[in-house]
C-alpha positions as CSV (number, residue, x, y, z in Angstrom):
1,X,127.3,85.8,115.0
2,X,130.4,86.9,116.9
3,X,131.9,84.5,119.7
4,X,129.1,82.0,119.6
5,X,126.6,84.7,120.0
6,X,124.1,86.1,118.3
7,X,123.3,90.2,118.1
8,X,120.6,91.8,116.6
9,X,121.1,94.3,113.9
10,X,121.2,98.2,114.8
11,X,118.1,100.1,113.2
12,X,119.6,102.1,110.2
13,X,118.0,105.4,108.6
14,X,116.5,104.6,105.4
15,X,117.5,106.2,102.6
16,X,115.2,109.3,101.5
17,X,112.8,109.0,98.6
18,X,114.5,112.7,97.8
19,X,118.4,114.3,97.7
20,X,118.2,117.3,99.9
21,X,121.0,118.9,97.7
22,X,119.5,118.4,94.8
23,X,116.3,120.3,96.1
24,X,118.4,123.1,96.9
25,X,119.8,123.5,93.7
26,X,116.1,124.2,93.1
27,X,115.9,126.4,95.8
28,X,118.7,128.6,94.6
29,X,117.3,128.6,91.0
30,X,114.1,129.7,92.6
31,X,116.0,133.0,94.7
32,X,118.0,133.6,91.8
33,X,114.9,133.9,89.4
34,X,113.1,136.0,91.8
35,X,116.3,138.7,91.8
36,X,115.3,138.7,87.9
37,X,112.0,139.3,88.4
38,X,112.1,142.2,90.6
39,X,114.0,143.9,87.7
40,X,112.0,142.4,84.9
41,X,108.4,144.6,84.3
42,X,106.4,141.2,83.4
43,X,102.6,140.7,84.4
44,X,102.4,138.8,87.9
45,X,101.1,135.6,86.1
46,X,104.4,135.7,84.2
47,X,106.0,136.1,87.0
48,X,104.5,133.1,88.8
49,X,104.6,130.4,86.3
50,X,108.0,131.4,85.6
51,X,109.2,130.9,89.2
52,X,107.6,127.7,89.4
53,X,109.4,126.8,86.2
54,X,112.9,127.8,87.8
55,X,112.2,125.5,90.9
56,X,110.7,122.3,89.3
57,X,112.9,121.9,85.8
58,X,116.0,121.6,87.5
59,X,114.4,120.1,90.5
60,X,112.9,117.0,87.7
61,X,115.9,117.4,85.5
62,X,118.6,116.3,88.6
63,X,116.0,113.4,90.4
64,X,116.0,112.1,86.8
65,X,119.3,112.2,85.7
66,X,120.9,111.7,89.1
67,X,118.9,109.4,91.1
68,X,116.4,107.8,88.2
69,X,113.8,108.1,89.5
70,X,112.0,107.1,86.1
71,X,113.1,104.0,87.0
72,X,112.0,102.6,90.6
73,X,109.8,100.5,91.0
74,X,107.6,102.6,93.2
75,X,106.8,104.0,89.5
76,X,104.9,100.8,88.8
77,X,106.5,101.3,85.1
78,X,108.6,99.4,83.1
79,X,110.6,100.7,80.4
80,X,112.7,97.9,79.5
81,X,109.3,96.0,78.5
82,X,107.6,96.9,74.8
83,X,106.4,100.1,75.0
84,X,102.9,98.8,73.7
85,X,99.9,100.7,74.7
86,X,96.2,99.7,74.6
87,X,94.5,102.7,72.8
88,X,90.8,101.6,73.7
89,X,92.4,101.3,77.3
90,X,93.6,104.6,76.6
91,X,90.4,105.7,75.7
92,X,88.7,104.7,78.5
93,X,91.0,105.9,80.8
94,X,90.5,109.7,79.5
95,X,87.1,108.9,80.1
96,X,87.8,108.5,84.1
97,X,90.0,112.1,83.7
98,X,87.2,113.7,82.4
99,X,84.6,112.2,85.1
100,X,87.2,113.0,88.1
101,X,88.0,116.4,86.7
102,X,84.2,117.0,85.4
103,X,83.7,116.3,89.0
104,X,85.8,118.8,90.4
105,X,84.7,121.4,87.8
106,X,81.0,121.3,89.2
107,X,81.7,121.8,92.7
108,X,83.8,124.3,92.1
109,X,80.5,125.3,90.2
110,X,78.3,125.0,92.9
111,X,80.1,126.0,96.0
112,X,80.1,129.7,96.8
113,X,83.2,129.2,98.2
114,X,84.6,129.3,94.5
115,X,83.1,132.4,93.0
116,X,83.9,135.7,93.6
117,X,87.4,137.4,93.3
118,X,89.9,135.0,95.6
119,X,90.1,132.8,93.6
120,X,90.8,134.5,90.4
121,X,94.5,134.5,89.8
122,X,94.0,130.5,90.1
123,X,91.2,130.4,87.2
124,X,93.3,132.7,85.2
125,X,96.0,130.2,85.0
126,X,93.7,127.4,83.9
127,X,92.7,129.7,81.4
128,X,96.3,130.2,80.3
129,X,97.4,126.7,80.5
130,X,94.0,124.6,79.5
131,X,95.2,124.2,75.8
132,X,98.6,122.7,76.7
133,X,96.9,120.5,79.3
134,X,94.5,119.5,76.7
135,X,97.1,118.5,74.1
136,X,100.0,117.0,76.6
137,X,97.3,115.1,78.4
138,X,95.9,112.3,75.8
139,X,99.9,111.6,75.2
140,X,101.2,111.3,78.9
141,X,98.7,109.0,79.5
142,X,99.4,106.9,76.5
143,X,103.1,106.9,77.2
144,X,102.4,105.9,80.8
145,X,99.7,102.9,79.6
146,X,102.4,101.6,77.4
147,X,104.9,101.3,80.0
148,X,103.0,100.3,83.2
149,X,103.2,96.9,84.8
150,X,99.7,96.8,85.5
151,X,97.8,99.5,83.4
152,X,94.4,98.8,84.9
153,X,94.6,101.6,86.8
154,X,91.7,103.7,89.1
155,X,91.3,105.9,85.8
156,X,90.9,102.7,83.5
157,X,88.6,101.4,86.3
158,X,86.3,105.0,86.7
159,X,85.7,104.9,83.2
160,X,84.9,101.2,82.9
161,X,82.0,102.2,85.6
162,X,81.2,104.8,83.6
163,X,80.6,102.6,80.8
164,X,78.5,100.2,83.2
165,X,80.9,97.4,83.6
166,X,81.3,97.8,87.3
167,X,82.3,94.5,88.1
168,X,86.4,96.0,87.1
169,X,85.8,98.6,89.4
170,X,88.0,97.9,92.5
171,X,86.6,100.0,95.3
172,X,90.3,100.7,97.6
173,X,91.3,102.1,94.4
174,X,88.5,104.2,93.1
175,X,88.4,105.4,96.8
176,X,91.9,106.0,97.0
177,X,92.0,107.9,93.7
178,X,89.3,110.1,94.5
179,X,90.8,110.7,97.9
180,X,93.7,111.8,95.9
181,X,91.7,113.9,93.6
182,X,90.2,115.9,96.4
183,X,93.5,116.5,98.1
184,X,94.4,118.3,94.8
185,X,91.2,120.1,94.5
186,X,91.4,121.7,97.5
187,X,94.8,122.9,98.2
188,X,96.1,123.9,95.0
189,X,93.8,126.4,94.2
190,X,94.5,127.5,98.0
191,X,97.9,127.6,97.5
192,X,98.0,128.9,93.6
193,X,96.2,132.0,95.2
194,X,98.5,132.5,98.4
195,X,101.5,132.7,96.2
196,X,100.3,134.9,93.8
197,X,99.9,137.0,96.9
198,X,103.5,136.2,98.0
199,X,105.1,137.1,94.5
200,X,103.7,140.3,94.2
201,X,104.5,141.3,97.5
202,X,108.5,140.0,97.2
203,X,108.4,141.3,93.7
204,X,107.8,145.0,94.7
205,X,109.3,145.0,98.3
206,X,111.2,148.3,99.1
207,X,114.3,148.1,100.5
208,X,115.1,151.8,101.1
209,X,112.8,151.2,103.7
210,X,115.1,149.3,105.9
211,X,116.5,150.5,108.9
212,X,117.3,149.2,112.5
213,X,115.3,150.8,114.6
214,X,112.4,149.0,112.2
215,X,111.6,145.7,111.8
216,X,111.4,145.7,108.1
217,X,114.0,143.8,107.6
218,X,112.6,140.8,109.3
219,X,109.2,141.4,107.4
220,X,111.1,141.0,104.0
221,X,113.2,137.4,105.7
222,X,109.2,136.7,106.9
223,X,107.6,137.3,103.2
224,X,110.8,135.3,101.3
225,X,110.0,132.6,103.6
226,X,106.7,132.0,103.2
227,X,107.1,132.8,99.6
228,X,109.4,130.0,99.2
229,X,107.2,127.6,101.0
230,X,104.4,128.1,98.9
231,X,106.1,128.1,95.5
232,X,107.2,124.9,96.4
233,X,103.8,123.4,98.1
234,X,102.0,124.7,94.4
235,X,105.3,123.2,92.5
236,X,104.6,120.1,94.7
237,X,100.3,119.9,94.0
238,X,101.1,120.5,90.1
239,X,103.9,117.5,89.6
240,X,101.9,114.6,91.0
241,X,103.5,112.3,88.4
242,X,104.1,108.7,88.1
243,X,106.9,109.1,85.3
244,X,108.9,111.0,87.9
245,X,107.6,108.8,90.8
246,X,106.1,112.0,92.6
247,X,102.2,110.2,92.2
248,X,100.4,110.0,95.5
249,X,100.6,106.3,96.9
250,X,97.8,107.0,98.8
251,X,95.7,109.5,100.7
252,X,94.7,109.8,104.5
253,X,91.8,107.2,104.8
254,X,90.3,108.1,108.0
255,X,88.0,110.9,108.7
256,X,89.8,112.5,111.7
257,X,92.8,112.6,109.6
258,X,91.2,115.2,107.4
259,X,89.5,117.0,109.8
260,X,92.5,118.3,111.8
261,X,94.0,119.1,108.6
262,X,91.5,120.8,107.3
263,X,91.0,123.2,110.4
264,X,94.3,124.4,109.7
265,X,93.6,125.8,106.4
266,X,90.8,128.2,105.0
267,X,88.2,128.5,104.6
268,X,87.9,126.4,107.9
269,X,90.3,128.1,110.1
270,X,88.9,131.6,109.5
271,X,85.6,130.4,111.4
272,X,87.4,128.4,113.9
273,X,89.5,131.3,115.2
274,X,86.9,133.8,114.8
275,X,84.8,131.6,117.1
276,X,87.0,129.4,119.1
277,X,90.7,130.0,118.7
278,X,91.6,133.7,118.5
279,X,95.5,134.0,120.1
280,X,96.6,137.1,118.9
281,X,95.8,140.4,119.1
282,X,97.6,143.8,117.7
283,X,99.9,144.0,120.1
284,X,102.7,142.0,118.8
285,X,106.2,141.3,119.9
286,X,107.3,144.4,118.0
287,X,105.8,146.5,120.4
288,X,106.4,144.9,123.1
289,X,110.7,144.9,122.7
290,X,110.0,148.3,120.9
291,X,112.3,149.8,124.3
292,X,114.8,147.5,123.9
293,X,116.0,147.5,119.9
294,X,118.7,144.8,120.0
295,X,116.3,142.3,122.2
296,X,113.8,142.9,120.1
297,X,116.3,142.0,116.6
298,X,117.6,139.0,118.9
299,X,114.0,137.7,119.2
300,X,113.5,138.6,115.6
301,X,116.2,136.4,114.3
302,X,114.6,133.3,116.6
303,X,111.6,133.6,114.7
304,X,113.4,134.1,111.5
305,X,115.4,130.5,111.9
306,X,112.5,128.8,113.4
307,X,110.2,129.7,110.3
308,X,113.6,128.9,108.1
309,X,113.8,125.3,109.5
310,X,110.3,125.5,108.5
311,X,110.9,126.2,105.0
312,X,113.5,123.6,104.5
313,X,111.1,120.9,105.6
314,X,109.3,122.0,102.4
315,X,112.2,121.9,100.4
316,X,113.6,118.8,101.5
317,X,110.2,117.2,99.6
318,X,111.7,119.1,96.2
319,X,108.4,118.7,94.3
320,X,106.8,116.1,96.5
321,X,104.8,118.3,98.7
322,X,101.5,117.6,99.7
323,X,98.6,117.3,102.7
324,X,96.9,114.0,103.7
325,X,99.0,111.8,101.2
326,X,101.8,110.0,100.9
327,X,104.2,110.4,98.2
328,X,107.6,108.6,99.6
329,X,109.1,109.1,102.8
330,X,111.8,111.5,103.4
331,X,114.5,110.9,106.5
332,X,117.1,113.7,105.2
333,X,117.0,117.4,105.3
334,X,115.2,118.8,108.8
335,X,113.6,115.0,109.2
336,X,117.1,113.4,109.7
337,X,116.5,115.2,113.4
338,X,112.8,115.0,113.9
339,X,110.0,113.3,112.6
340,X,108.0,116.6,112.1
341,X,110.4,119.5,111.7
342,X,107.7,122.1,110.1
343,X,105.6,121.7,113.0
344,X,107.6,121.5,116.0
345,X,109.0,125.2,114.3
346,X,105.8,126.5,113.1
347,X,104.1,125.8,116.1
348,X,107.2,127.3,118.2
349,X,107.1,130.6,116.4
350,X,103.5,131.5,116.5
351,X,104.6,131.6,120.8
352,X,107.0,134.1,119.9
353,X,105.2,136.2,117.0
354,X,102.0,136.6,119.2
355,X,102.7,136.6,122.4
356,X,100.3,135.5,123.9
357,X,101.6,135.1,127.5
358,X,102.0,138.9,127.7
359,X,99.0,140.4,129.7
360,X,98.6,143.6,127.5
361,X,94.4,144.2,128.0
362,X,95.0,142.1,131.1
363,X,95.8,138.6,132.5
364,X,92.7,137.1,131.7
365,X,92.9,137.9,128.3
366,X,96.4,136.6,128.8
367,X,95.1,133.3,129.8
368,X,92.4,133.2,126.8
369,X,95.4,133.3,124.1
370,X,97.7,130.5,125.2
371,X,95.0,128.2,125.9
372,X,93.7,129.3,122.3
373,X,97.3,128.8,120.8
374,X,97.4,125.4,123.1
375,X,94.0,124.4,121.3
376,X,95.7,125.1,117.8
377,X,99.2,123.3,118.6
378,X,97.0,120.6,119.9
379,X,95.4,120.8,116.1
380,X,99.2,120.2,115.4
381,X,100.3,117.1,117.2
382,X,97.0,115.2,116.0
383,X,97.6,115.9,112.3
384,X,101.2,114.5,113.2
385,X,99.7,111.5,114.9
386,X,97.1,110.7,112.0
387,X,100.2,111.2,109.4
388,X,102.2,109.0,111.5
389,X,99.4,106.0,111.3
390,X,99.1,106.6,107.9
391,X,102.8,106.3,107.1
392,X,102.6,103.4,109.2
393,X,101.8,101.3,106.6
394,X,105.0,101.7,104.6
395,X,107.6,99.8,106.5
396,X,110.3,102.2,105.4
397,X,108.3,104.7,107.2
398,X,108.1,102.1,110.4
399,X,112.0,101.6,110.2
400,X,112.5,105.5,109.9
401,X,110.3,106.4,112.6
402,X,112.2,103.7,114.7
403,X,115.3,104.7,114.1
404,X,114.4,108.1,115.4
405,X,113.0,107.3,118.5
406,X,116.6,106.9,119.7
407,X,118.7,108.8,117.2
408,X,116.0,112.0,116.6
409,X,117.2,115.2,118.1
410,X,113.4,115.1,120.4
411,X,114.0,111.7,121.2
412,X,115.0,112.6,124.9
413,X,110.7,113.9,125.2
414,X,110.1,110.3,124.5
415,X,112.0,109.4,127.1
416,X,110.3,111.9,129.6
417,X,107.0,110.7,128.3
418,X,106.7,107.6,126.9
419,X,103.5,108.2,125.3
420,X,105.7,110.1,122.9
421,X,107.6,107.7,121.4
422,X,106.9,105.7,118.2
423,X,105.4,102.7,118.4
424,X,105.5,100.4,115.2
425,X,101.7,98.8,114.1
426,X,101.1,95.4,114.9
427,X,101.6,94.1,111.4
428,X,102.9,96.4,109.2
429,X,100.2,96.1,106.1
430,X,101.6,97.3,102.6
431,X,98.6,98.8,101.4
432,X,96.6,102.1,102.6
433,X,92.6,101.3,102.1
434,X,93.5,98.9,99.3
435,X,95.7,101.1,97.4
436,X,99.3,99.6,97.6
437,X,102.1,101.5,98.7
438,X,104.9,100.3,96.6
439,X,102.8,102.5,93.5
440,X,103.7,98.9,91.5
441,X,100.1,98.8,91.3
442,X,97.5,101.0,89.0
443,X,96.3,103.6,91.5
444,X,97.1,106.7,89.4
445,X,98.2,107.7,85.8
446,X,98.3,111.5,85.2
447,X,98.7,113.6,88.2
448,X,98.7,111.0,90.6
């Protein structure tokens, strides 16, 4: 109240569930470790686990010494309270591991998809690390159970089915943990594979090579980037943990959420651009500037900051990263000026890599690629819209998105099309499917 009248309060930008410095840190650990590397002679699996090592620790380390995160509530633990675990609870909880992993163990088993060479480097590091796992495993979840609010969780409740007293089974939950599961299944095999790729590739990059009537130089800035990105997405898929409040609240429910999310990735992607969406062909915007060197490094360097601002949308989730779930909202970093910073750039530089405007076999052809490209950054904006409505359901993500309709650097598109702009749900529910947002109740114990 001021002068007899009242005024509404002005939105405010919630705080972010991560510190974008602190994930830097991690980010410079993780550079620094790879300009060891290249001068270490270690086996690339050696490589790999120890620049995931150099991004999480001190990544973990810092969110739990700085910001606590041990100790939200979004954790659903308590650690004030006796730390009292229920060993048959225990029990049956490792039960509903071994049917979710068992689970994911025989598709893998069954689908083609899963055999042959691809996937190899990722089977050799469960080989590697299956012993730990097995040892750390029974005591993480009895720490957890002895410090939860409500321990009944979706792996007490899949191994209480399992044991044929359905009637504790609470479906939202099993759903939602399964959900969760499958997330997991699929990408981080997908992404443990793609960055053993990466590594090798940044490990033994040749510099002497270099030169500027090349663009070599922009192919190293193009392989670092992506590198980064997914050391981070696999750093992000491995540390789904409650203790360090990085569990998964919950995953996309809806069908069309996965669906555009999965046509982005392989093996789903391959098919649809074979048959549907092929954009690019050779002829690339190397060749096409190739007369006019400094345009060409000009153009270069746009690609190079758009895929950057890419990257830092990945760090600014530190070790939260993940499709089709949500894991905490973040407003700093890239999303302190747009809701979706990784795909407005990604999308932006796949224009400018391909070229697809440029009528080299002709302007039909021509044609064909940009509506192709349209089709995929179409792909794009529905996976936004289906993340948005999932987010939805957290109200710090309705005040966020809010707050950016008139403070977000886009926010003038919204404006030009009103369609654009975010529009908060009718009610704002706190739960996803069942599964509550908050994490205060038992939807996940050990990677979740």
């Amino acid at each position: 109240m001021k002068n007899g009248a009242s005024s509404e309060a002005k939105p405010q930008l919630p705080a972010s569930v991560t510190h974008f410095g602190i994930n830097v840190v991690g980010l410079a650990c993780l550079l620094g470790t790879l300009f060891v590397l290249r001068r270490l002679s270690l086996s690339l699996q050696d490589d790999v686990l120890a620049i995931l090592a150099a991004v999480s620790v001190p990544i973990v380390v810092l969110d739990v010494l700085v910001l606590r995160v041990h100790r939200r509530a979004t954790t659903g633990l308590d650690w004030d309270q006796t730390f009292a675990p229920d060993y048959p609870r225990v029990a049956t909880k490792l039960l509903g591991l071994a049917v979710t992993v068992g689970l994911i163990a025989f598709a893998y088993w069954q689908l083609p998809e899963y055999h042959g060479a691809f996937y190899d480097p990722f089977y050799r590091i469960l080989r590697r690390l299956w012993a730990p796992l097995a040892v750390a495993t029974p005591a993480y979840v009895t720490l957890v159970d002895g410090v939860m609010r409500q321990p009944r969780d979706a792996y007490w409740q899949v191994g209480r089915a399992v044991l044929g007293h359905t009637k504790d089974v609470r479906g939202p939950e099993v759903a939602n943990h399964f959900r969760g599961w499958l997330v997991k299944a699929f990408f981080l095999p997908l992404m443990m594979v793609w960055m053993h790729g990466q590594m090798k590739s940044l490990i033994h990059f040749d510099f002497t090579v270099i030169d500027w009537s090349n663009l070599k130089l922009y192919d190293f800035f193009y392989e670092i980037i992506f590198g980064v990105d997914l050391i981070l997405a696999t750093a992000g898929y491995a540390l789904s943990l409650r203790v360090i409040d990085t569990h998964i609240r919950s995953a996309e429910p809806t069908m069309v959420g996965w669906v555009v999310a999965l046509f982005c990735y392989q093996p789903f992607y391959s098919l649809m651009e074979t048959q549907f969406v092929r954009y690019s062909s050779d002829y690339g915007f190397g060749a096409w500037l190739a007369a006019w060197p400094t345009l060409r490094w000009v153009w270069a360097g746009t690609i190079v900051l758009l895929i950057g601002t890419y990257t830092l949308a990945t760090v600014a989730f530190g070790v939260r990263f993940s499709n089709l779930t949500h894991r905490g909202i973040l407003t700093n970093g890239p999303y302190r000026f747009t809701k979706h910073p990784a795909y407005v750039t990604k999308n932006l530089s796949w224009w400018l890599v391909s070229i697809p405007f440029i009528p080299h076999t002709g302007v039909l052809d021509a044609v064909h690629h940009c509506i192709a490209l349209g089709c995929v950054n179409t792909m794009y904006f529905l996976r936004a819209r289906t993340e948005e409505r999932h987010l939805s359901r957290d109200p710090t993500y309705v005040a966020y998105a809010l707050w950016m309709n008139d403070h977000g650097a886009l926010r003038f598109l919204g404006r030009l099309i009103p369609a654009l702009r975010y529009k908060a749900p009718v009610a704002t529910p706190s739960a996803v499917a069942g599964a509550p947002v908050s994490g205060t109740a038992p939807d996940a114990a050990l990677a979740e």
